[in-house]
C-alpha positions in Angstrom: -11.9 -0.7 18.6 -11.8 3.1 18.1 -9.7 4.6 16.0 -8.8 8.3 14.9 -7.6 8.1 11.5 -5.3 11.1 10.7 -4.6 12.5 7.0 -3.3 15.2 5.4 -4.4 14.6 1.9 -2.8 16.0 -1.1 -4.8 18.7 -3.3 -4.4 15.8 -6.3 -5.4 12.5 -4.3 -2.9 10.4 -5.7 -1.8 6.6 -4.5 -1.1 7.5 -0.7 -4.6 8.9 -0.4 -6.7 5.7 -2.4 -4.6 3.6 0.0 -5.6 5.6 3.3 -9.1 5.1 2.1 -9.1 1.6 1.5 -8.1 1.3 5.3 -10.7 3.2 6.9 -13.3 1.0 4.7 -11.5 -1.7 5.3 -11.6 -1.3 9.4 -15.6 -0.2 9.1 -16.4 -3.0 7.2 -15.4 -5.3 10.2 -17.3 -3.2 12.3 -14.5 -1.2 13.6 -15.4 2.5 14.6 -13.1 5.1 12.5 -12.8 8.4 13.8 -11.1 11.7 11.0 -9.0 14.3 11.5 -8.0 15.3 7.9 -6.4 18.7 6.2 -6.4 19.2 2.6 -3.0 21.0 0.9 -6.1 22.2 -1.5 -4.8 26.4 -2.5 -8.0 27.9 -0.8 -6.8 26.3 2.5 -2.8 27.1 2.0 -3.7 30.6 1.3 -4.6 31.0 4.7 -1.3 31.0 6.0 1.5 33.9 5.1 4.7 32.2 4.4 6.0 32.2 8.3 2.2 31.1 10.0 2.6 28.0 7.1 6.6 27.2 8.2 5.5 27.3 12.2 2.7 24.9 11.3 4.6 22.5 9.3 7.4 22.0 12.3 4.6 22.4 15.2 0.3 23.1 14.9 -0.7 23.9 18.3 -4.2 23.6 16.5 -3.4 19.9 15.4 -2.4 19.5 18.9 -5.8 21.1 20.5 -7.8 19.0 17.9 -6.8 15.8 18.7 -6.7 16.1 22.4 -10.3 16.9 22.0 -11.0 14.2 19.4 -9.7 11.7 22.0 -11.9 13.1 24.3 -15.0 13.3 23.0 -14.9 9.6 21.1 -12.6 7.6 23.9 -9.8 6.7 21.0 -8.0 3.4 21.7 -5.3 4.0 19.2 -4.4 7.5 16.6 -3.4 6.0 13.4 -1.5 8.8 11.5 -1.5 8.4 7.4 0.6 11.2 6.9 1.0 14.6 8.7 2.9 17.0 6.4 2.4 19.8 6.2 -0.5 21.1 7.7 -1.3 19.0 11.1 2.5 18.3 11.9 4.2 15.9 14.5 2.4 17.8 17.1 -0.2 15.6 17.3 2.0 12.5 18.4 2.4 14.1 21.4 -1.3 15.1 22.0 -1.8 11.3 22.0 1.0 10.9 24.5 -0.4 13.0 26.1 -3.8 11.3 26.6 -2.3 8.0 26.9 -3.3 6.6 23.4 -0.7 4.8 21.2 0.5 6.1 17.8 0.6 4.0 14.9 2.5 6.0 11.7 2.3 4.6 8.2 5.1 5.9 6.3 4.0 5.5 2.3 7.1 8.0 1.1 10.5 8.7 3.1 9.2 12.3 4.1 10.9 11.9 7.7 14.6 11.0 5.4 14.4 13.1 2.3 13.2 16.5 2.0 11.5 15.6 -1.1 10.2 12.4 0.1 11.0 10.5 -3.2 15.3 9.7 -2.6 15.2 11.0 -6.3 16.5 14.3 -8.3 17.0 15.2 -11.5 15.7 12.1 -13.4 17.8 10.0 -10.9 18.3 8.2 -7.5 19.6 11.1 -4.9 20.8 9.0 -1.4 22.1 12.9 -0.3 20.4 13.4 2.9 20.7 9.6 3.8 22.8 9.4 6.9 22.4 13.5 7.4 21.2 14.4 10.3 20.7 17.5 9.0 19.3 16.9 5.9 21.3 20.0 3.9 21.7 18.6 0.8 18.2 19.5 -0.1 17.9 22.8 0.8 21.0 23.0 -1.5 19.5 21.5 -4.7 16.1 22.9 -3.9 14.4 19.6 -3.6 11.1 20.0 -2.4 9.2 21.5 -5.1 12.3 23.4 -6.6 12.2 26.5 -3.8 14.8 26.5 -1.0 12.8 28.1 1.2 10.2 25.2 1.1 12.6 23.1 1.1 14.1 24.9 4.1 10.9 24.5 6.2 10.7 20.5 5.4 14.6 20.0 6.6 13.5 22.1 10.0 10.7 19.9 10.3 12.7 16.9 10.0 16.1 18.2 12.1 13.6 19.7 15.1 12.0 16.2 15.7 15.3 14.4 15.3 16.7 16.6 18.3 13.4 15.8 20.0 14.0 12.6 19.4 10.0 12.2 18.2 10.6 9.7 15.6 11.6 7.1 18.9 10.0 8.1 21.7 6.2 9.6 20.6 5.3 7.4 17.9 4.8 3.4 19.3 4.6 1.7 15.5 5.7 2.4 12.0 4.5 0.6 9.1 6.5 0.2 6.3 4.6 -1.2 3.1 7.8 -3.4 2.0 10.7 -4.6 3.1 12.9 -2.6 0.8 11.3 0.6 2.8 12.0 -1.2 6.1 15.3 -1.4 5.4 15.7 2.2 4.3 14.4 3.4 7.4 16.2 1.1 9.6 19.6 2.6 7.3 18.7 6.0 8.1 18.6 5.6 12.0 14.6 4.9 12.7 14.1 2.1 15.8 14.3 -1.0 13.7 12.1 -2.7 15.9 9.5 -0.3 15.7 9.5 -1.0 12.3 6.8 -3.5 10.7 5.9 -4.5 7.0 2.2 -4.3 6.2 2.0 -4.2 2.3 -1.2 -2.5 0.7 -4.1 -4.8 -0.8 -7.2 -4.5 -3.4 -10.8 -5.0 -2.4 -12.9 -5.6 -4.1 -11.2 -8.6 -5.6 -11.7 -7.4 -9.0 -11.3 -11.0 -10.3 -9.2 -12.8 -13.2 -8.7 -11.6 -16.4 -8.2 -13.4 -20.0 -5.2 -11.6 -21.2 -6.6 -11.7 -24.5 -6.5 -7.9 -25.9 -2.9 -8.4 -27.6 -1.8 -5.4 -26.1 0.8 -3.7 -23.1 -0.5 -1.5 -20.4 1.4 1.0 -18.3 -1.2 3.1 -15.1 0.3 5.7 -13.4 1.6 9.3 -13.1 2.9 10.9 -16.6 6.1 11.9 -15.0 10.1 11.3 -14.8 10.6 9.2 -11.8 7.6 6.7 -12.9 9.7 6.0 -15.5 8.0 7.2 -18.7 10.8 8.4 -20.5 12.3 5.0 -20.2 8.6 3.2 -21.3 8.6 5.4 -24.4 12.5 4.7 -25.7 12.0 0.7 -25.4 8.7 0.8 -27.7 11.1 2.6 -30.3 13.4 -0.2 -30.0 10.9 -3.4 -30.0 12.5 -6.0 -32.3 8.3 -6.9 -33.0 6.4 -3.8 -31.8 3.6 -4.7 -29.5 0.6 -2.2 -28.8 1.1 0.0 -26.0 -1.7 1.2 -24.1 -1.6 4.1 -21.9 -3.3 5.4 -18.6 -2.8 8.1 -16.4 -2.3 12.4 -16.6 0.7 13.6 -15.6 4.2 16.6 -16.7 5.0 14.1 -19.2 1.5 14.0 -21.4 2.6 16.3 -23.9 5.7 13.9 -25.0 3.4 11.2 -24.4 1.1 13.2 -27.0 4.2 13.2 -29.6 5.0 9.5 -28.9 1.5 8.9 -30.2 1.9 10.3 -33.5 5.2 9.0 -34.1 4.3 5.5 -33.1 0.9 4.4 -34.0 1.0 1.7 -31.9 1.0 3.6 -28.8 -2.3 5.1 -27.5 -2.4 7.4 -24.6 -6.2 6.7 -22.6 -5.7 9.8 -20.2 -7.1 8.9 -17.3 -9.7 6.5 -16.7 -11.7 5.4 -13.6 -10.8 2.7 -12.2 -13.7 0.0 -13.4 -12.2 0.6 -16.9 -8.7 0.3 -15.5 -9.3 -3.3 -14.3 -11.1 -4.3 -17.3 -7.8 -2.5 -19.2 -5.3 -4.8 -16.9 -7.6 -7.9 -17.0 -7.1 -8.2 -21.1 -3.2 -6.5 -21.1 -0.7 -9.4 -21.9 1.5 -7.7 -19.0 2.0 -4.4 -17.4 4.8 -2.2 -17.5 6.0 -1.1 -14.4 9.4 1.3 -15.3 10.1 3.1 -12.4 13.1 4.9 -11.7 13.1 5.5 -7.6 12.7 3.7 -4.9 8.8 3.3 -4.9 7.6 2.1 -1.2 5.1 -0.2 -2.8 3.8 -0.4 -6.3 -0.1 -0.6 -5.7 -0.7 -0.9 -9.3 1.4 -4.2 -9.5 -1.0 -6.0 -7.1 -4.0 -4.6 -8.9 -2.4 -6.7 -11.9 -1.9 -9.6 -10.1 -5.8 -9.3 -8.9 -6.3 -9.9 -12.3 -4.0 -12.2 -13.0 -1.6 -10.1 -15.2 1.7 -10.4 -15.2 3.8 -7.2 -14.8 7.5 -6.4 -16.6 9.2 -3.8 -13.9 12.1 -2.4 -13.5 14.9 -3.9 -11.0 14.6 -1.0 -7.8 12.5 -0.8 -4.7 9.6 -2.2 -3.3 8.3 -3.3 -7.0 11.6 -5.4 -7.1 10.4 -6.8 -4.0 7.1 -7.5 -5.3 7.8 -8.8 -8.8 9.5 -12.1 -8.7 10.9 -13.2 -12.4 9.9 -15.4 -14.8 6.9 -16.8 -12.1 4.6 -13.3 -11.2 6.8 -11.3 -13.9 9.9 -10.3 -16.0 12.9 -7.6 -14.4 14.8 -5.0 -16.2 17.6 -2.8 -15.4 16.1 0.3 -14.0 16.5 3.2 -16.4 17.5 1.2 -19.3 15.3 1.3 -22.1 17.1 -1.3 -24.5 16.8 -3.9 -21.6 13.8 -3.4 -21.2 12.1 -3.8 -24.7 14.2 -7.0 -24.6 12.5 -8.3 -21.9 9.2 -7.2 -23.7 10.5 -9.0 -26.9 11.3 -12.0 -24.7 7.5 -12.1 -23.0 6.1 -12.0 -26.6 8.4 -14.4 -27.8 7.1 -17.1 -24.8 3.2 -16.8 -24.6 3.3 -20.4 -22.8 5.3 -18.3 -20.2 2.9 -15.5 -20.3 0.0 -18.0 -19.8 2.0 -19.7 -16.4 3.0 -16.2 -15.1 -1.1 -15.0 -15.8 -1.8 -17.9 -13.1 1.1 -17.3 -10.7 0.4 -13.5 -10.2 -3.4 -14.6 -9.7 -2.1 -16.6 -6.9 0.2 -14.4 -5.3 -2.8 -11.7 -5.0 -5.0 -14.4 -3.2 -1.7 -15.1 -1.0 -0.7 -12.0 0.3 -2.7 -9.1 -0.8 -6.6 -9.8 0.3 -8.8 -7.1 2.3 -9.5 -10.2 4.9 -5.4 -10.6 4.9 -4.5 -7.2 5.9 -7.2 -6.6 8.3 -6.2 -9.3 10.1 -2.2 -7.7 10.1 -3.8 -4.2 10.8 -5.7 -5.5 13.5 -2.6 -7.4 15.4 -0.6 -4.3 14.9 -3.8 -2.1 17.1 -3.5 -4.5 19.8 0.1 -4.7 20.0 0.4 -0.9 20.4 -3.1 -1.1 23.1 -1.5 -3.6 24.9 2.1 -2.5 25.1 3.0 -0.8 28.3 3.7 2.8 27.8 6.9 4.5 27.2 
């Protein structure tokens, strides 16, 4: 099969972006033939546009539009898989495909077509403000995206225009949603529910099992608010028996992080770490910490623990409520509650035989749902669903 793989990647590549690109090797492994159309949101490239050429673009690129006609073209596409358009290429190219004849398949790894921001989250909290909106208002109000109306201005014209054009329905043929939590969001906020399938992510290489034997917790992941950090770093300061904390990642929040670690000498910050060392990190943690505060679509890092057969201690919201299932793959807390959640670690410490039994179950659950042979095989059906699905 041929397939155009479309990306707008982020000028940090972040979880979105590892994921994309785990696909596309995925789909040449197998012998499938992967054709790129990809912007960058790199500064160089944004400072190309003045502020109105960059707002035009975002809504409609008649370039996106030109490019992928041609790319379908030129390499006969039997199916445009878009990662994510914003801001650069635009929902234009959804209807170059239409145009051609070639069906659109749209992963959506944030709620970008919902929530200006993409996250549902604002100011350390959950925001549900724009879900229901059809114009999504709210945000330009509170300055959601990136703290500027007028950005955020732009995003809510993007999303209004193709609501009124009705793209979201009738030019894209499949969404995938990575959980079922996300699903459900979408369907909430008007998007065709049966449009609307669950294909989680998935690790390959298997990185294999771990021992669990370092004595120590790990949290991987963004140094910021809505990951949660603020709530990691108050439940080590109230640990009943204070277990070493071990942490990975760069982020707004490495400066308090910084403090933390002179406070507490229990707590090491690693910065960030490739990912080799990150799996030999998980493969000897006694559990992950997983505190997020909004709704994540996924959790990635969760099933790169269960690869290795860690457990992981998350917080009770979204998709990583979805994926963590207590006492068998993990422990729960109450999101944002620190006390609650240095109980649960107490408890985990308290009951290694439970540790040990969770270790095995989270092992299993990787080799049940999230292998590379797995989702192929899901990818795949949704291509030729699309191909062979009359068109609209």
């Amino acid at each position: 099969m041929r397939i155009l793989m479309i990306h707008n990647l982020y000028q940090i590549r972040g979880g979105e972006d590892e994921s994309s690109a785990a696909e596309e090797k995925l789909l040449r492994s197998r012998g499938e033939i992967v054709e790129f159309y990809q912007e960058t949101n790199d500064e160089e490239r944004m400072k190309t546009f003045n502020s109105f050429q960059l707002a035009s673009r975002t809504i409609w690129s008649g370039e996106s539009y030109k490019i992928v006609r041609d790319k379908i073209r030129q390499h006969k596409i039997d199916v445009i898989h878009v990662q994510n358009f914003f801001p650069l290429i635009s929902p234009s190219v959804y209807y170059a495909a239409q145009r051609e004849g070639v069906p659109v398949v749209q992963s959506l790894r944030n709620y970008r077509l919902l929530c200006p921001n993409g996250l549902f989250f604002r100011q350390g909290q959950v925001c549900e403000d724009c879900l229901g909106q059809f114009i999504p208002y709210p945000g330009i109000v509170h300055a959601c995206y990136r703290d500027n109306r007028l950005v955020t201005g732009v995003t809510t014209a993007m999303i209004t225009t193709h609501r009124l054009l009705q793209t979201w329905h009738k030019q894209v043929n499949q969404f995938i949603a990575l959980s079922q939590f996300a699903r459900n969001k979408l369907i909430e906020a008007g998007l065709p529910e049966e449009k609307i399938v669950v294909k989680p992510n998935f690790v390959s290489p298997d990185p294999g099992q771990g021992q669990g034997k370092g004595g120590y917790a790990l949290y991987v992941g963004r140094l910021s608010v809505e990951k949660g950090l603020d709530v990691l770093l108050e439940a080590w300061e109230k640990l009943a028996h204070p277990v070493p904390l071990k942490i990975v990642g760069e982020g707004p929040l490495k400066d308090w992080v910084v403090r933390a670690t002179e406070r507490f000498p229990h707590i090491e910050w690693l910065g960030k770490q490739p990912l080799t060392e990150v799996y030999k990190l998980m493969g000897e943690a006694l559990f992950l910490v997983f505190p997020s505060k909004w709704y994540e679509t996924f959790g990635r890092v969760a099933i790169e623990a269960f690869a290795k057969g860690t457990p992981v201690v998350a917080s009770d919201i979204g998709a990583i409520a979805e994926l963590v299932r207590d006492q068998v793959t993990g422990l729960k807390f109450r999101p944002g509650d620190g006390a609650d959640l240095a109980s649960q670690v107490d408890y985990a410490i308290a009951h290694p035989q439970l540790l040990q039994q969770m270790r095995n179950h989270a092992r299993a659950e990787f080799l049940q749902k999230y292998t590379a042979e797995q989702n192929y095989e899901k990818l795949m059906t949704i291509y030729l669903n699309v191909v062979r699905r009359p068109a609209p």
